[in-house]
C-alpha beads as a LAMMPS data file, in Angstrom:
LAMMPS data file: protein, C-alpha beads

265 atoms
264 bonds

1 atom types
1 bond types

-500.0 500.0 xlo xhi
-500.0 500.0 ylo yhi
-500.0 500.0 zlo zhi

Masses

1 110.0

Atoms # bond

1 1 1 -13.720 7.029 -18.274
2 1 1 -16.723 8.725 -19.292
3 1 1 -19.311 10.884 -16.765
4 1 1 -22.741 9.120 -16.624
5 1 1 -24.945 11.625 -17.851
6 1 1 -27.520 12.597 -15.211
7 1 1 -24.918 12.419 -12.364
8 1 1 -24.200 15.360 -10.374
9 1 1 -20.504 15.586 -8.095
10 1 1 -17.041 16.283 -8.565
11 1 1 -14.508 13.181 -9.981
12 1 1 -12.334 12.256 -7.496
13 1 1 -9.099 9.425 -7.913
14 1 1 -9.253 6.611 -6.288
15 1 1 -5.961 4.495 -5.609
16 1 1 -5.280 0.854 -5.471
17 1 1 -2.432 -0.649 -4.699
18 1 1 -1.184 -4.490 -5.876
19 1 1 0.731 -7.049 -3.906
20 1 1 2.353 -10.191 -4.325
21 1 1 1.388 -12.366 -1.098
22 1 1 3.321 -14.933 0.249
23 1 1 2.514 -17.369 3.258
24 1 1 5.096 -19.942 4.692
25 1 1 5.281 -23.154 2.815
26 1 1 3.736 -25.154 6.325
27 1 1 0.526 -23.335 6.045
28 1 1 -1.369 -25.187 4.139
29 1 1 -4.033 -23.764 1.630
30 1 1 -2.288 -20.055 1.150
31 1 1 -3.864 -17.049 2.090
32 1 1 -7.104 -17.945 0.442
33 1 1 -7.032 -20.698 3.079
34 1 1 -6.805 -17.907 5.608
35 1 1 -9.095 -15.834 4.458
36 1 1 -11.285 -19.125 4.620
37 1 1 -10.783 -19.276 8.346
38 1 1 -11.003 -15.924 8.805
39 1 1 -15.201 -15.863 7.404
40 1 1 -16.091 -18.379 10.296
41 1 1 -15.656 -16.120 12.911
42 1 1 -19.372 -15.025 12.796
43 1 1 -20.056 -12.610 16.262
44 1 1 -18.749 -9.390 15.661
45 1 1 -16.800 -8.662 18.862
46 1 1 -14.638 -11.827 18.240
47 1 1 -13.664 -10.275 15.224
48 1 1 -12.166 -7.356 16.628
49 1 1 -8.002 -7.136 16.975
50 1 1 -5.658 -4.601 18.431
51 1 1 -3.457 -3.454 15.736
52 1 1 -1.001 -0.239 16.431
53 1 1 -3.055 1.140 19.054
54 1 1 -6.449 0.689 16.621
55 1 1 -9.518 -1.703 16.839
56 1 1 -9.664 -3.477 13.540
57 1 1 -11.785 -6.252 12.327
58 1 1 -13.416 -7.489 9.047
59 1 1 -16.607 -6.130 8.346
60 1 1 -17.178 -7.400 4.880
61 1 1 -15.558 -10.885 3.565
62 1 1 -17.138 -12.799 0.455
63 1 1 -15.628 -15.229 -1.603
64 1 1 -16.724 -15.938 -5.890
65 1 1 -14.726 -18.512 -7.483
66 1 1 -11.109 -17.834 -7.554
67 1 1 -11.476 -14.445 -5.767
68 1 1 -11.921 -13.169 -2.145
69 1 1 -13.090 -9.712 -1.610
70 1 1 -14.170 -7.575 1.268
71 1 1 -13.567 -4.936 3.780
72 1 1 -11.517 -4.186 6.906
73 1 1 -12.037 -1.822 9.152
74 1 1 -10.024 0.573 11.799
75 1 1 -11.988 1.960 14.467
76 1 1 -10.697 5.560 15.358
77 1 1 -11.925 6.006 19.558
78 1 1 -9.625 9.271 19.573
79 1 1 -9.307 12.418 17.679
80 1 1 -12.699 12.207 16.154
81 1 1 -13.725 14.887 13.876
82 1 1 -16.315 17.593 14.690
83 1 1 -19.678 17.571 13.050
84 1 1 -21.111 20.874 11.475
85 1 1 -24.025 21.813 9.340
86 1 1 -24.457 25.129 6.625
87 1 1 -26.417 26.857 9.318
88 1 1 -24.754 25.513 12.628
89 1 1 -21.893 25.718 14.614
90 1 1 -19.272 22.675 14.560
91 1 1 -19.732 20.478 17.536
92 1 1 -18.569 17.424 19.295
93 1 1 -20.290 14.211 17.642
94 1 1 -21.121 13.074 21.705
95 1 1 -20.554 9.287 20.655
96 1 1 -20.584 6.730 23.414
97 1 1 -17.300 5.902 24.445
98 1 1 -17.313 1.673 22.876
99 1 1 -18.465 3.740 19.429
100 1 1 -16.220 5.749 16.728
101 1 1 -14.784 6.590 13.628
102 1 1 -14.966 3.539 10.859
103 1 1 -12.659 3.826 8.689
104 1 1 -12.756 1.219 5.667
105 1 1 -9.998 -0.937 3.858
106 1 1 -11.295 -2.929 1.236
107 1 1 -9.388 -5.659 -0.609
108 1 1 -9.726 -8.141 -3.423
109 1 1 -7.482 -10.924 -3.089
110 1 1 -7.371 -13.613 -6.667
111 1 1 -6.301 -16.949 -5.586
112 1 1 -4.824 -17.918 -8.790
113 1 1 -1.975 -15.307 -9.110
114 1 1 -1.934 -14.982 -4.994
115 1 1 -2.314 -11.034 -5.737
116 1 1 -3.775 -8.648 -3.597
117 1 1 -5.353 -5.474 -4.334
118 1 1 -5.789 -3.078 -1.939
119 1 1 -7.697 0.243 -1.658
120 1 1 -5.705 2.928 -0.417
121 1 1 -7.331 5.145 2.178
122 1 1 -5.193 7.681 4.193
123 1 1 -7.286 7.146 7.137
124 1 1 -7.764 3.668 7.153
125 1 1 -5.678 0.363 7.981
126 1 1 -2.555 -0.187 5.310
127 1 1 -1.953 -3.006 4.261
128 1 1 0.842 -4.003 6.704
129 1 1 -1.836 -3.399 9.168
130 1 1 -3.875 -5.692 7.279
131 1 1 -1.439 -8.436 7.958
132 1 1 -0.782 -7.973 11.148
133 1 1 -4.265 -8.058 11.903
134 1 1 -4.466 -12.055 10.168
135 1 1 -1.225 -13.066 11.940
136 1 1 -2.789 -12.144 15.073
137 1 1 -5.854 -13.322 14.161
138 1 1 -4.869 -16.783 11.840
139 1 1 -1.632 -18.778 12.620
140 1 1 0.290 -19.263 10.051
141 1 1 3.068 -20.389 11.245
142 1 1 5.468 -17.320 10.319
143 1 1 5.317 -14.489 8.590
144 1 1 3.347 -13.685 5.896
145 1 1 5.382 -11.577 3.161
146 1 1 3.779 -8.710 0.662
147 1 1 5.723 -7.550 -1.789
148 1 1 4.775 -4.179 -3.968
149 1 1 3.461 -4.831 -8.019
150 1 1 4.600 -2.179 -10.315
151 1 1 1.708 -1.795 -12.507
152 1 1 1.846 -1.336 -16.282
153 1 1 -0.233 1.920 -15.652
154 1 1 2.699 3.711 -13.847
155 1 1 5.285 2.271 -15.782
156 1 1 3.601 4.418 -19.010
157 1 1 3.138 7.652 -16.954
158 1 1 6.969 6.933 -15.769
159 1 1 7.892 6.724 -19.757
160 1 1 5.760 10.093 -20.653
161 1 1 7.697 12.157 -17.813
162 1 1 9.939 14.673 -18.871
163 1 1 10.360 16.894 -16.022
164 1 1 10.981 14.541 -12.397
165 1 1 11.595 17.118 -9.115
166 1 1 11.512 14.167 -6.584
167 1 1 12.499 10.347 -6.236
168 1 1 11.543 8.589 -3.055
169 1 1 12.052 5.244 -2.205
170 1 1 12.731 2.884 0.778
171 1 1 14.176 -0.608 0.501
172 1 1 14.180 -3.552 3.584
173 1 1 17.106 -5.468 4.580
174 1 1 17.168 -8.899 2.220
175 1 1 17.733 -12.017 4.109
176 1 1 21.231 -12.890 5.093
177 1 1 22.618 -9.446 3.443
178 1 1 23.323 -11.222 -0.085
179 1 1 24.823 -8.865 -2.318
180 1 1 25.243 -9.277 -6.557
181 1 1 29.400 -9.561 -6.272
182 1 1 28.996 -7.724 -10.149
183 1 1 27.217 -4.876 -8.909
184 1 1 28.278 -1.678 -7.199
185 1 1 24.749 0.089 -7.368
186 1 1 23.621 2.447 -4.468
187 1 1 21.287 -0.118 -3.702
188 1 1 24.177 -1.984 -2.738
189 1 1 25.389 0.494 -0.905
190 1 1 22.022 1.073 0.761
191 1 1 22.108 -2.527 1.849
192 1 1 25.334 -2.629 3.082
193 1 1 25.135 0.378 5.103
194 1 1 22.051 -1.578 6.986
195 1 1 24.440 -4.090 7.519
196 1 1 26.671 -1.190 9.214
197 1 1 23.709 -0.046 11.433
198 1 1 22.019 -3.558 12.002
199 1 1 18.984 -1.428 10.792
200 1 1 16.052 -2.983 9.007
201 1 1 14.737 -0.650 6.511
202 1 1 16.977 2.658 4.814
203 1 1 14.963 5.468 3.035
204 1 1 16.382 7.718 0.171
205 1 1 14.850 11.089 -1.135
206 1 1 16.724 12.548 -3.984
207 1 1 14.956 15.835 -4.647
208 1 1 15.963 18.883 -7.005
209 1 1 14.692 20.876 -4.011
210 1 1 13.720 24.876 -4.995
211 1 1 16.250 24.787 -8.325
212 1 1 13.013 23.554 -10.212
213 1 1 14.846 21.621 -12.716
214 1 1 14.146 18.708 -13.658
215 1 1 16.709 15.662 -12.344
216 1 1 18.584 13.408 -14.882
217 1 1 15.723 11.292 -16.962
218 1 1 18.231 8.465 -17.823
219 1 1 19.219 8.212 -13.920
220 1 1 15.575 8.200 -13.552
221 1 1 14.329 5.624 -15.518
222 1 1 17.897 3.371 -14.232
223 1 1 16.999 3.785 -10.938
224 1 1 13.586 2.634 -11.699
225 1 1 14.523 -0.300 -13.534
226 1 1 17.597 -1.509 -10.641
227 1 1 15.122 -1.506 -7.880
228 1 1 11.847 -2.801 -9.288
229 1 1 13.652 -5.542 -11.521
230 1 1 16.293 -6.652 -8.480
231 1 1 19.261 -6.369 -10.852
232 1 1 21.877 -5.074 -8.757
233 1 1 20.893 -6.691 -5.467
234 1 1 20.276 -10.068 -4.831
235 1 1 16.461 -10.262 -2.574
236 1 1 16.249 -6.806 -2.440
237 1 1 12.754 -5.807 -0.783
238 1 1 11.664 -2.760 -2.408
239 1 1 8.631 -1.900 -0.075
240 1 1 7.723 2.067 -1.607
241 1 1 8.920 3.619 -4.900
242 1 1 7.612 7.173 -5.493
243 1 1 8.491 9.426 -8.494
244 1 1 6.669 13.066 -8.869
245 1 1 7.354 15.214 -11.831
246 1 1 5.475 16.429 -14.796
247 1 1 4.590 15.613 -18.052
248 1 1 3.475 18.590 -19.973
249 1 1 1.249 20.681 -17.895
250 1 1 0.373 17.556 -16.100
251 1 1 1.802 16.750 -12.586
252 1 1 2.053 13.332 -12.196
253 1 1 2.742 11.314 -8.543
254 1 1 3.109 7.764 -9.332
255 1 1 4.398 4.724 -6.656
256 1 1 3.559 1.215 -6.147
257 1 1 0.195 2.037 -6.433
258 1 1 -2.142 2.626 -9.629
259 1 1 -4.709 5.490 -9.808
260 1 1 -8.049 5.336 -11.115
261 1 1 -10.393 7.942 -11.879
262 1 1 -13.914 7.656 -11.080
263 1 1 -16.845 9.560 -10.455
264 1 1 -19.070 10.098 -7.410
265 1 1 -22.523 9.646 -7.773

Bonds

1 1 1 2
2 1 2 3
3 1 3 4
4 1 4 5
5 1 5 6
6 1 6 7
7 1 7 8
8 1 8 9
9 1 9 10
10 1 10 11
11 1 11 12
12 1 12 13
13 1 13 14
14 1 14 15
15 1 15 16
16 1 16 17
17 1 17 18
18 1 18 19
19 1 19 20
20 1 20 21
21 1 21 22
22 1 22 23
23 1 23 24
24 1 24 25
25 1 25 26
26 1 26 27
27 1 27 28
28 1 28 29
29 1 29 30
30 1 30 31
31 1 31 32
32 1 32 33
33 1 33 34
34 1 34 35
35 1 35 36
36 1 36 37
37 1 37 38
38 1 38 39
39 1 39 40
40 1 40 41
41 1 41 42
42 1 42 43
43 1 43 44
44 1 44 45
45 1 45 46
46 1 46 47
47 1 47 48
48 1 48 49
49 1 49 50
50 1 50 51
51 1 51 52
52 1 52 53
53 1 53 54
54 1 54 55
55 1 55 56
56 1 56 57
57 1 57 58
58 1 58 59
59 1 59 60
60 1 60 61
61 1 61 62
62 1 62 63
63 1 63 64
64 1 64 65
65 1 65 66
66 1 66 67
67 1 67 68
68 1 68 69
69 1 69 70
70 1 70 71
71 1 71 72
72 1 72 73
73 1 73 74
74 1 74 75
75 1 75 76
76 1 76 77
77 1 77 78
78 1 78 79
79 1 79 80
80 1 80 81
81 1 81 82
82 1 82 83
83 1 83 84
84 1 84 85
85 1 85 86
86 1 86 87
87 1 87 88
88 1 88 89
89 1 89 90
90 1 90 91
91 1 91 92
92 1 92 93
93 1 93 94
94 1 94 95
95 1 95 96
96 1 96 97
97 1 97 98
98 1 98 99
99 1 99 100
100 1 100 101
101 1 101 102
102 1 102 103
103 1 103 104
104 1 104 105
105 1 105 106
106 1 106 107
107 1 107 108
108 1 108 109
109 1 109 110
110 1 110 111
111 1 111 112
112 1 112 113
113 1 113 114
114 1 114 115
115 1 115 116
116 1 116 117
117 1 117 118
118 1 118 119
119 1 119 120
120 1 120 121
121 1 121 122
122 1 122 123
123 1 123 124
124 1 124 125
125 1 125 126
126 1 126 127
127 1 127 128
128 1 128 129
129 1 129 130
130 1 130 131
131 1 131 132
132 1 132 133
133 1 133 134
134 1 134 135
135 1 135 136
136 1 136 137
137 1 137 138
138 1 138 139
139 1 139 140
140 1 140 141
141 1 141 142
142 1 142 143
143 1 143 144
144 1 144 145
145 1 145 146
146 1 146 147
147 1 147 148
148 1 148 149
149 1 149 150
150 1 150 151
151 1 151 152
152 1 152 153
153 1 153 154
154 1 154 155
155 1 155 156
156 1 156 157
157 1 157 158
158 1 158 159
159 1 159 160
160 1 160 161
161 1 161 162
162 1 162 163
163 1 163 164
164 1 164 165
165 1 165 166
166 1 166 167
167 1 167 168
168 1 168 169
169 1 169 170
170 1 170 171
171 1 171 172
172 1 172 173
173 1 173 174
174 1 174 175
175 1 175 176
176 1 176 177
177 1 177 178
178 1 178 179
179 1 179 180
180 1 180 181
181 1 181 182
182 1 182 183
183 1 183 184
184 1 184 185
185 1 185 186
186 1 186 187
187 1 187 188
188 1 188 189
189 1 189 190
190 1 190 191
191 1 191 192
192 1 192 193
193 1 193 194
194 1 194 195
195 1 195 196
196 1 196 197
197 1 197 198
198 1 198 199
199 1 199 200
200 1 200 201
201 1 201 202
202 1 202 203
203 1 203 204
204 1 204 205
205 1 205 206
206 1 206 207
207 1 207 208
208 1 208 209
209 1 209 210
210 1 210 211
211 1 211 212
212 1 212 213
213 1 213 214
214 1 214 215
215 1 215 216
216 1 216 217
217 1 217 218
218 1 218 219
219 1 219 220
220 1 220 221
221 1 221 222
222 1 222 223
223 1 223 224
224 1 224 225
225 1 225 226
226 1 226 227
227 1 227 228
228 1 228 229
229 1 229 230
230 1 230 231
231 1 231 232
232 1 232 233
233 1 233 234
234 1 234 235
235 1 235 236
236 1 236 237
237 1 237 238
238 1 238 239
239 1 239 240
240 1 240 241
241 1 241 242
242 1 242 243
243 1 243 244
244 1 244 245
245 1 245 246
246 1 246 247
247 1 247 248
248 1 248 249
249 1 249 250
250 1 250 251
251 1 251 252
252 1 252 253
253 1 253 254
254 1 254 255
255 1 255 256
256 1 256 257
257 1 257 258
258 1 258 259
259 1 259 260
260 1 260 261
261 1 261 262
262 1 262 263
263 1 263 264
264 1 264 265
């Protein structure tokens, strides 16, 4: 993307993460249907949910054609930031004690591929937040499920690595424990060691650590393809996949999410 010319500031990436959403079959309407009945709650305070120890609510919510769009928020009451000027002392921001910290989430939801798309803020709501916020809010019914979209974007930058220091990634329990009998992965592994704990979720980190060498590419990229394609274990929930390595002089992160570079204005 080009800089407008005229426009003053420093690019900065913004990162969106997809999802695949799924609402139980009784709920009539999908989750466009609950984002319907989520826009009729018109006074503010009504809004307003207790998520994690957070206020959240929607502050934003719009709907054109096939697509929803909008914006959460999480209120922060605690651990609020000072505020400081070039020629003053930081200070306390003396906010009354109903008022703090907004901290937007906004989302674009297409009703025709039931994909969400989600803008990743470190200090804002995630999207499991998100949901918990409409199953408290909607009823559905049961749970509603979000599953991670690898995008095409960091599929190419996964291709153009050549030097990977770190692998992270962190798998949920599938239901009933159904294993691919031809497969003896580590994701099967992973899952049956769940099964040994009666745990819900098992993390990995496979890291070079201060060798700085790069790990196996062709490990890499099979790794990559047995947990984001499901082959060697049957409902396999793959809820974060993180590689970070290099290509070239480059140092590339790339996950579940895609990044996108704009500019501020």
């Amino acid at each position: 993307m080009k800089k407008p010319k005229g426009v003053a500031g420093k690019s900065k990436n913004v990162a969106y993460e997809f999802w695949m959403v799924n609402t139980p079959p009784t709920f009539a309407g999908g989750f466009g249907a609950a984002l319907t009945q989520l826009a009729t709650i018109n006074v503010v305070a009504n809004r307003n949910a207790e998520i994690n120890g957070y206020t959240m609510r929607w502050e934003e919510l719009d709907v054109n054609g096939r697509y929803f769009y909008g914006d959460i928020v999480k209120l922060r009451m605690d651990l609020l930031p000072l505020k400081g000027g070039v020629n003053t002392k930081s200070s306390s921001l003396n906010l009354p004690q109903t008022e703090g910290i907004s901290e937007a989430f906004a989302f674009l939801f297409d009703t025709n591929s039931n994909v969400l798309v989600t803008q990743y803020n470190h200090y804002g709501a995630s999207v499991g937040g998100f949901i918990s916020y409409l199953e408290q809010t909607i009823t559905f019914g049961g749970a509603v499920d979000v599953l991670p979209i690898w995008t095409v974007a960091g599929l190419e930058k996964l291709q153009q690595m050549t030097d990977v220091r770190r692998i992270k990634y962190r798998i949920a329990k599938p239901k009933g424990l159904t294993l691919n009998p031809n497969a003896a992965g580590s994701v099967d592994s992973a899952i049956t060691t769940m099964g040994d704990f009666d745990a819900s979720t098992v993390e990995m980190v496979i890291s070079s650590g201060l060798s700085h060498k790069s790990l196996t590419m062709r490990e890499v990229l099979k790794k990559a393809k047995n947990l984001l394609t499901g082959q060697t274990a049957a409902n396999v929930h793959v809820e974060t996949f993180e590689v970070i390595g290099y290509s070239g002089d480059l140092r590339l992160r790339i996950s579940t999410s895609a990044s996108v570079r704009v500019w501020n204005c």
